[in-house]
One Martini backbone bead per residue (centre of mass of N, CA, C, O) as a GRO file, in nm:
protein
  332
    1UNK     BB    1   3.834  19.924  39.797
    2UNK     BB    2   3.777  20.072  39.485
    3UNK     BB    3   3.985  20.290  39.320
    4UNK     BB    4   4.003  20.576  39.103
    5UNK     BB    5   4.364  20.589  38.937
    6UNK     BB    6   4.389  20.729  38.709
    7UNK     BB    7   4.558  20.924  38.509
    8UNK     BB    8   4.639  21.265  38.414
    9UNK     BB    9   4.941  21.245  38.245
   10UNK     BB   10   5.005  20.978  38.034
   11UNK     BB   11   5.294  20.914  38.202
   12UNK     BB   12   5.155  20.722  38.424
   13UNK     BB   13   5.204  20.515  38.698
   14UNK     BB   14   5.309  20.502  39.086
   15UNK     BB   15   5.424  20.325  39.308
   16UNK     BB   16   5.458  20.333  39.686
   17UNK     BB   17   5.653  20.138  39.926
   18UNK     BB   18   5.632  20.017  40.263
   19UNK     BB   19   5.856  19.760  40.424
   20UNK     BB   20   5.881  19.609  40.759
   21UNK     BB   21   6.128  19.781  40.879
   22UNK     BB   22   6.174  20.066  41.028
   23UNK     BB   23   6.346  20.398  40.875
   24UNK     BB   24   6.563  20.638  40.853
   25UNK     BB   25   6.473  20.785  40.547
   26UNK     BB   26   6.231  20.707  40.419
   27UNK     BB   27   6.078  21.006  40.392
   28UNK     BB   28   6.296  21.099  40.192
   29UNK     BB   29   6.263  20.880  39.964
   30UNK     BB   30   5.924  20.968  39.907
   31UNK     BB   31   5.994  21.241  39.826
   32UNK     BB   32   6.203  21.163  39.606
   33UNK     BB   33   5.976  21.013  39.438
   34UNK     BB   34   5.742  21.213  39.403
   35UNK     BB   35   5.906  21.476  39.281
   36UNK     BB   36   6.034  21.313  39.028
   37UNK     BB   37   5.750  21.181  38.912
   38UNK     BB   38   5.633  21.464  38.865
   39UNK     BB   39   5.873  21.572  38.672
   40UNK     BB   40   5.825  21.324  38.459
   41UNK     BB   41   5.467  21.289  38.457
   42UNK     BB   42   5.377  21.159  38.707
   43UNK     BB   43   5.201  20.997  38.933
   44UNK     BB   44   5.080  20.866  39.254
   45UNK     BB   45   5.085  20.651  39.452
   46UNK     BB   46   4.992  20.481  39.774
   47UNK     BB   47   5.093  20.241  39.996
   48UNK     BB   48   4.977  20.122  40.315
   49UNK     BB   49   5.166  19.885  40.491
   50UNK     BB   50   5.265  19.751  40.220
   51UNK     BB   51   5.180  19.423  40.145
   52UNK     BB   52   4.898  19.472  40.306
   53UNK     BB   53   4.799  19.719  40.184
   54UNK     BB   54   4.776  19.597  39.908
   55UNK     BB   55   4.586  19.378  39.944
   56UNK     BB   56   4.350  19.579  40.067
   57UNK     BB   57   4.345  19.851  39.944
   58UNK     BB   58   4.599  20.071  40.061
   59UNK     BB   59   4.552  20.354  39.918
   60UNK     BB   60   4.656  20.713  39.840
   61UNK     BB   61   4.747  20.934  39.647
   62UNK     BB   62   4.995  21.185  39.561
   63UNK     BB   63   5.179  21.492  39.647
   64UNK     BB   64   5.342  21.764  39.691
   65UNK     BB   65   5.174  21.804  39.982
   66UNK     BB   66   5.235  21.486  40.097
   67UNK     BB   67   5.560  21.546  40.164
   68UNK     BB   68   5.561  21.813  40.308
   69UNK     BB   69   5.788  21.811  40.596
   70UNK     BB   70   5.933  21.490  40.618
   71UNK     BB   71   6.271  21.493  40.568
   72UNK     BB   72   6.326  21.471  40.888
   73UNK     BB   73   6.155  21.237  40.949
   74UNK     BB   74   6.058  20.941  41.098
   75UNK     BB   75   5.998  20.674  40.943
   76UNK     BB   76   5.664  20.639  40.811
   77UNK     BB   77   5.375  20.795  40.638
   78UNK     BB   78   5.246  20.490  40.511
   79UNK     BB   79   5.357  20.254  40.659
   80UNK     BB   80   5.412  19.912  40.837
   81UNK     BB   81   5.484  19.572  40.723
   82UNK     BB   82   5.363  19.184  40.704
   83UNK     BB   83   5.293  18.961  40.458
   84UNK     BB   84   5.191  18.672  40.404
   85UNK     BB   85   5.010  18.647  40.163
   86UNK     BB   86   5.234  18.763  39.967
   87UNK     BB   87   5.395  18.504  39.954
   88UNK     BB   88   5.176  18.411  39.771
   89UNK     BB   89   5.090  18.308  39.473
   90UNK     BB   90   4.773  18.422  39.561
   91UNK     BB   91   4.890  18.708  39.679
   92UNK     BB   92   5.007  18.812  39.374
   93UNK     BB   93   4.782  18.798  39.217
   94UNK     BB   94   4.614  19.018  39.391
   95UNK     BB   95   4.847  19.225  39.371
   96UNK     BB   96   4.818  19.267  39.054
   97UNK     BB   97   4.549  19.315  38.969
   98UNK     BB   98   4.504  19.559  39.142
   99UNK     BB   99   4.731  19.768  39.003
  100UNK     BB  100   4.599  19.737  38.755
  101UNK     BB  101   4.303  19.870  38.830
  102UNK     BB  102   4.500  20.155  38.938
  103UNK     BB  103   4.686  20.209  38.671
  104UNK     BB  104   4.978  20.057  38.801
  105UNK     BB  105   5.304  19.996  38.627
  106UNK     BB  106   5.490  20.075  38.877
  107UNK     BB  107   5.704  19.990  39.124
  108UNK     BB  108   5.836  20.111  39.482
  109UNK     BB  109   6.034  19.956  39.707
  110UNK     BB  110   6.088  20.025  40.089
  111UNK     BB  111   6.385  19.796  40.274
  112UNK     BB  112   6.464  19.502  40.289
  113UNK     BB  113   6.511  19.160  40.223
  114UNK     BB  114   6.242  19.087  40.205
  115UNK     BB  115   6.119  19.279  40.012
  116UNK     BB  116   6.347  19.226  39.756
  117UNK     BB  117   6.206  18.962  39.723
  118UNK     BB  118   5.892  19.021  39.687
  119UNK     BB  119   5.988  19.203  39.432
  120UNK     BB  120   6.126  18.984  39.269
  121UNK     BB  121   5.900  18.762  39.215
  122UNK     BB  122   5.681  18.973  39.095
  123UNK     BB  123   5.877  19.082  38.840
  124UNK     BB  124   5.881  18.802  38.732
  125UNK     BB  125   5.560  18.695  38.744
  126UNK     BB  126   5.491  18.987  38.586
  127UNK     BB  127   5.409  19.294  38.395
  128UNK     BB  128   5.631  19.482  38.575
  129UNK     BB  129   5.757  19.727  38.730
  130UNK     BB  130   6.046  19.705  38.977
  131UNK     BB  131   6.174  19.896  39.236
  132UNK     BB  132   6.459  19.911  39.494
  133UNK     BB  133   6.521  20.027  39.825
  134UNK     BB  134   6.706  20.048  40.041
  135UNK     BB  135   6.603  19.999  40.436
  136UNK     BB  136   6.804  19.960  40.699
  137UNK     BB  137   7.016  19.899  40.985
  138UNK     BB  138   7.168  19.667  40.916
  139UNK     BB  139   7.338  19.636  40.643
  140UNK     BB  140   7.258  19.368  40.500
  141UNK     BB  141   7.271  19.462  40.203
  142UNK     BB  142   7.379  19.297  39.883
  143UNK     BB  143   7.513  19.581  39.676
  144UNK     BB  144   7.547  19.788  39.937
  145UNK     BB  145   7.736  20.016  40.133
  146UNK     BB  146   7.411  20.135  40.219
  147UNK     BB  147   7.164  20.210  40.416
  148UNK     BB  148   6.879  20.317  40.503
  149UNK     BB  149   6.932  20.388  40.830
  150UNK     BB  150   7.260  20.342  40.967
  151UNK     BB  151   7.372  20.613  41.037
  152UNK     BB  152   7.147  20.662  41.282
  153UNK     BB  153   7.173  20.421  41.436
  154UNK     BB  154   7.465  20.456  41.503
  155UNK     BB  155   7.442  20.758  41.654
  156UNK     BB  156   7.200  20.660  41.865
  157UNK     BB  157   7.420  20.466  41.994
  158UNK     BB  158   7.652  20.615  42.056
  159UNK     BB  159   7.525  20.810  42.267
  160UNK     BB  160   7.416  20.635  42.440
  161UNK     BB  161   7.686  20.525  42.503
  162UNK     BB  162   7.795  20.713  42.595
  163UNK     BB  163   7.652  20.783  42.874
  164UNK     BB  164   7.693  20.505  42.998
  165UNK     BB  165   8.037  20.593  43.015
  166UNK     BB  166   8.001  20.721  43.252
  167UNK     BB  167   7.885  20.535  43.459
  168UNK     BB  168   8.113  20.343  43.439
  169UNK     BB  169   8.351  20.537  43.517
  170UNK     BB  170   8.189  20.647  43.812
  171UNK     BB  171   8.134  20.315  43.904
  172UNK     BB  172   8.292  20.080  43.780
  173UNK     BB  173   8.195  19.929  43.552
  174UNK     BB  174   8.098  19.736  43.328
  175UNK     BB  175   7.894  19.710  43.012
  176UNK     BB  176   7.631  19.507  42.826
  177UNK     BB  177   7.542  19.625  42.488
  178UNK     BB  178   7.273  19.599  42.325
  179UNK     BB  179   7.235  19.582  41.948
  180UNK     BB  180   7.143  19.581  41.678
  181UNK     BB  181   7.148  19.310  41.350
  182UNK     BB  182   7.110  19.008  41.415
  183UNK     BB  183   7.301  18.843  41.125
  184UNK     BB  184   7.495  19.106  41.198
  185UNK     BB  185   7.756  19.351  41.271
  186UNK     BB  186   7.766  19.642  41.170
  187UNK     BB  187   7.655  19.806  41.400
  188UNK     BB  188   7.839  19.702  41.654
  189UNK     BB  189   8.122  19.788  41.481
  190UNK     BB  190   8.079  20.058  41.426
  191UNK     BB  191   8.020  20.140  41.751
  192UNK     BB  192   8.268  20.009  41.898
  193UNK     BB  193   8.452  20.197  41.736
  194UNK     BB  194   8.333  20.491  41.817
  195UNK     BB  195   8.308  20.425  42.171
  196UNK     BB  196   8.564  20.251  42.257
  197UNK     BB  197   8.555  19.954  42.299
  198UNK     BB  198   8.654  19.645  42.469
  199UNK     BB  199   8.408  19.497  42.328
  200UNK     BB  200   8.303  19.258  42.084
  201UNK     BB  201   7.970  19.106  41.956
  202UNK     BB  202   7.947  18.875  41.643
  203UNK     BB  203   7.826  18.649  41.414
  204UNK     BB  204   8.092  18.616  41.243
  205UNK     BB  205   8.233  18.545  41.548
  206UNK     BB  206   8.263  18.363  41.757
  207UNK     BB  207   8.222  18.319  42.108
  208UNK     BB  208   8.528  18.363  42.343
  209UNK     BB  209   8.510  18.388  42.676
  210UNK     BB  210   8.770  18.376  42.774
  211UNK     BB  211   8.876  18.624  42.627
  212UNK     BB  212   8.648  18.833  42.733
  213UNK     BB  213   8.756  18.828  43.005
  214UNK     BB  214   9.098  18.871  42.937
  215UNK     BB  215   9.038  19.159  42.869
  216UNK     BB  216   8.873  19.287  43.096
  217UNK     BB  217   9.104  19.252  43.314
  218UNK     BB  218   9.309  19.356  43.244
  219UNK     BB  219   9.189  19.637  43.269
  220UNK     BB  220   9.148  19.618  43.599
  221UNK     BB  221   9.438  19.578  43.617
  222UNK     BB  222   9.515  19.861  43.537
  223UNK     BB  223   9.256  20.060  43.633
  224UNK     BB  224   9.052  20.023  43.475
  225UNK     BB  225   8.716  20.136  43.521
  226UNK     BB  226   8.573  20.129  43.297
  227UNK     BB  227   8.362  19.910  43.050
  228UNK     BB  228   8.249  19.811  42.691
  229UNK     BB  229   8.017  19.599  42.587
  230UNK     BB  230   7.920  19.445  42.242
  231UNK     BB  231   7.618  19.327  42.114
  232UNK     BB  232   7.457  19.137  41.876
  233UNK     BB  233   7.146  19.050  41.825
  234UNK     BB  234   6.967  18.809  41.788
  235UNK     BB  235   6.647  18.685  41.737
  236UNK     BB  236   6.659  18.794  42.062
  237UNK     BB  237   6.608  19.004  42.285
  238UNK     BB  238   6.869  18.984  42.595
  239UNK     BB  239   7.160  18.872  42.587
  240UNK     BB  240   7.299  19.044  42.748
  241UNK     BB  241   7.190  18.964  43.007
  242UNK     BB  242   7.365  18.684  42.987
  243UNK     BB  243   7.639  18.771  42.980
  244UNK     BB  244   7.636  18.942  43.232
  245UNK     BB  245   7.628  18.688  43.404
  246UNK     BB  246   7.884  18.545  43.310
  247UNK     BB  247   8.118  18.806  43.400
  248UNK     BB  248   8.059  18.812  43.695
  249UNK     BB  249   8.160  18.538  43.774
  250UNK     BB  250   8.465  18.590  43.684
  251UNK     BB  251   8.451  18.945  43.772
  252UNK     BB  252   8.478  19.203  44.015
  253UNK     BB  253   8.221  19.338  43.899
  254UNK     BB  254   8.007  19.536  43.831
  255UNK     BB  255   7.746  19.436  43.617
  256UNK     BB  256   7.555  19.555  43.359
  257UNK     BB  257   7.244  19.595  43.097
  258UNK     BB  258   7.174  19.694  42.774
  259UNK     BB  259   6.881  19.746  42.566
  260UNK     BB  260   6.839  19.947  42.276
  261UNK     BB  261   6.670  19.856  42.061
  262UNK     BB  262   6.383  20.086  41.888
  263UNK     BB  263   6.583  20.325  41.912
  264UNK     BB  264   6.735  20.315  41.652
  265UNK     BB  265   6.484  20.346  41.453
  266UNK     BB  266   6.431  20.608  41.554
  267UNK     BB  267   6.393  20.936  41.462
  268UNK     BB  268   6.624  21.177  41.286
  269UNK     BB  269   6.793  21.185  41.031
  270UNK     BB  270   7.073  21.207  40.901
  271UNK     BB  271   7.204  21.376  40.671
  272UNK     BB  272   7.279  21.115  40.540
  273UNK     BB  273   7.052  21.003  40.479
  274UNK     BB  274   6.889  21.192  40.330
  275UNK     BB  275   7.054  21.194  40.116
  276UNK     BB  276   7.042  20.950  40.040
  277UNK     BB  277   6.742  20.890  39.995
  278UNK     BB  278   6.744  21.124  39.752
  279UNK     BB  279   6.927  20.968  39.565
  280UNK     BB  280   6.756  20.728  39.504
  281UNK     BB  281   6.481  20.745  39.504
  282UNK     BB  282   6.525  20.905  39.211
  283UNK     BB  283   6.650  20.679  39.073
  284UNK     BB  284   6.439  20.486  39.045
  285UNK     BB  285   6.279  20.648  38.873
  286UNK     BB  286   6.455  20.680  38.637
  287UNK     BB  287   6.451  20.377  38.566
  288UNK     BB  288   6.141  20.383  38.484
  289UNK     BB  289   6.170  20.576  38.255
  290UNK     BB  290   6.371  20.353  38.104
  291UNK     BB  291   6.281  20.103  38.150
  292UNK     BB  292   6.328  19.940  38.407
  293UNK     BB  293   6.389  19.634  38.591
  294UNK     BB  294   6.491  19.458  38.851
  295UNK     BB  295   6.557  19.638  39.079
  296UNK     BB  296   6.853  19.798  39.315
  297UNK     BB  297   6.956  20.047  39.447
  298UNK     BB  298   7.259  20.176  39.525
  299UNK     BB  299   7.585  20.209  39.709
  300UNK     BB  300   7.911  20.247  39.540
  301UNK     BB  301   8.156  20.421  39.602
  302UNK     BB  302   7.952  20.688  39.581
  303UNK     BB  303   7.807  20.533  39.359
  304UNK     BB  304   7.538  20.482  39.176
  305UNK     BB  305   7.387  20.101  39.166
  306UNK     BB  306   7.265  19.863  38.978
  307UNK     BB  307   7.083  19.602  39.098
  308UNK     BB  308   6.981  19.285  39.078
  309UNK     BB  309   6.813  19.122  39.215
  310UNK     BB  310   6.965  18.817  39.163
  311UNK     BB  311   7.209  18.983  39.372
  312UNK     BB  312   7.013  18.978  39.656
  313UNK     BB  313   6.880  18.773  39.659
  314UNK     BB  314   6.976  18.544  39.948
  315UNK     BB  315   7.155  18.739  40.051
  316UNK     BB  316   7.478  18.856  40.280
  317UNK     BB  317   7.622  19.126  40.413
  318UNK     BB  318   7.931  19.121  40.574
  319UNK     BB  319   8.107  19.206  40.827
  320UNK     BB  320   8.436  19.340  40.881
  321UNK     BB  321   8.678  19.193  41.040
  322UNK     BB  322   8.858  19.445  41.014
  323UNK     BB  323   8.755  19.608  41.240
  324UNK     BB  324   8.760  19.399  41.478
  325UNK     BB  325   9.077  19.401  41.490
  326UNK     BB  326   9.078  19.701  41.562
  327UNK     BB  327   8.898  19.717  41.820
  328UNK     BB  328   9.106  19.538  41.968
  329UNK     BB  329   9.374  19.738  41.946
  330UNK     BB  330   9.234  20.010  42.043
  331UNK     BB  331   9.143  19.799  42.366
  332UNK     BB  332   9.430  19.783  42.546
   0.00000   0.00000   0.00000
């Protein structure tokens, strides 16, 4: 369906969507953007689902009303999605035709690193203005020390965490559970050292079954009672499964596991996702103002910092292995 989306305000037209994976934080972003760009004078649609949303022309007007009392809520109240079509030159050409027939001069994508490539092949091929905000719970945007949803996801399993150490030292249990974080550690790096894990497994450093059951015994060794493996999923959630079973023939102890899953992309973002979101979001904003483009919102040593595409697409900020030796000499 094709919408009349003139401007009404002369400075221009904000496009504004959610792509990806959905994070804690989005909504306060989304927020952060549509009230600093109505305070510079512009416009804003709406494109809901994403780049699948854009393909279809799934638009709609944004205003002051559309955004009030989301600062708390989880998710995106765009929607959101991935679309094989917009991967293609003929359908990013005809996602540019769609935009450009909605009078919308800039677009600001809010996501993970599949987004920010979109938006920057996008901006390179085409004559519009493109801002990325970072938004992963995985934490693995480079250019940025933080990415909005980083910070619930890991209170999130934190809790969840603390709660099933109570069961595994009421009943001697082994415990590995899965968190979220795909191909990088930030995540269970993380959690492991905030819930005082016994053993962490991630990406960065391949995994030592040796070490791992040497380590766990030690500790039933001296009378420890339970303990906590934390472990990063792979590209299918489950492994925590087979890790598990693994374990147990090694230790006589009951092993249990458990997959944290999407469970950690829910609920209200913390403090700090909100003010990141929201300190982001509006500087978006204002880098469309000075007319720039090709850029990544960042935050690095506290301070907001614009990255080009072409230092964030196809790179990966990998986890911290000096955390990695922390967690081990904090769990002996």
């Amino acid at each position: 369906m094709r919408m009349k989306l003139k401007s009404k305000k002369g400075n221009g037209k904000i496009g504004v969507l959610t792509s990806g994976g959905d994070a804690p934080g989005m909504n306060a972003a989304l927020r952060a953007v549509v009230r600093t760009a109505i305070f510079h004078g512009y416009d804003v649609v709406g494109i809901r689902n994403g780049y699948d949303g854009l393909m279809k022309g799934n638009v709609v007007p944004l205003t002051l009303r559309s955004v009030g009392n989301i600062i708390q809520r989880g998710g995106t109240f765009l929607g959101t999605s991935r679309s094989k079509e917009f991967r293609t030159k003929d359908g990013r050409a005809r996602a540019f035709n769609l935009l450009k027939a909605w009078d919308v001069s800039a677009l600001i994508t809010l996501g993970g690193d599949g987004t920010m490539m979109g938006a920057g092949i996008l901006s390179k091929e085409y004559p519009i203005q493109v801002i990325g905000v970072p938004c992963t719970i995985d934490n693995d945007l480079f250019g940025t020390d933080f990415s909005i949803g980083y910070d619930t996801a890991v209170n999130t399993a934190v809790e969840s965490i603390d709660k099933i150490r109570d069961t595994a030292d009421s009943h001697g249990r082994i415990f590995v559970i899965e968190v979220m974080g795909r191909n990088t550690g930030h995540l269970a790096l993380e959690t492991a050292l905030a819930v005082g894990a016994e053993y962490v497994v991630i990406p960065e450093a391949p995994l030592k079954t040796a070490d791992l059951i040497r380590k766990i015994q030690e500790g039933v060794n001296r009378g420890k009672t339970g303990s906590i493996i934390i472990v990063a999923e792979k590209d299918r959630p489950g492994w925590a499964l087979t890790l598990a079973e693994v374990v147990e023939k090694s230790i006589k102890r009951d092993v249990r596991a458990a997959v944290l899953g999407h469970l950690q992309r829910g609920g209200s973002p913390s403090s700090s996702d909100r003010n990141l979101a929201s300190r982001l979001g509006a500087r978006a904003v204002e880098l469309i103002a000075k007319n720039k483009t090709r850029l990544m919102v960042g935050m690095k040593c506290g301070q907001i910092q614009e990255v080009p595409f072409s230092s964030v697409v196809g790179k990966r900020r990998h986890a911290d292995l000096e955390k990695l030796s922390l967690v081990d000499r904090l769990s002996i």
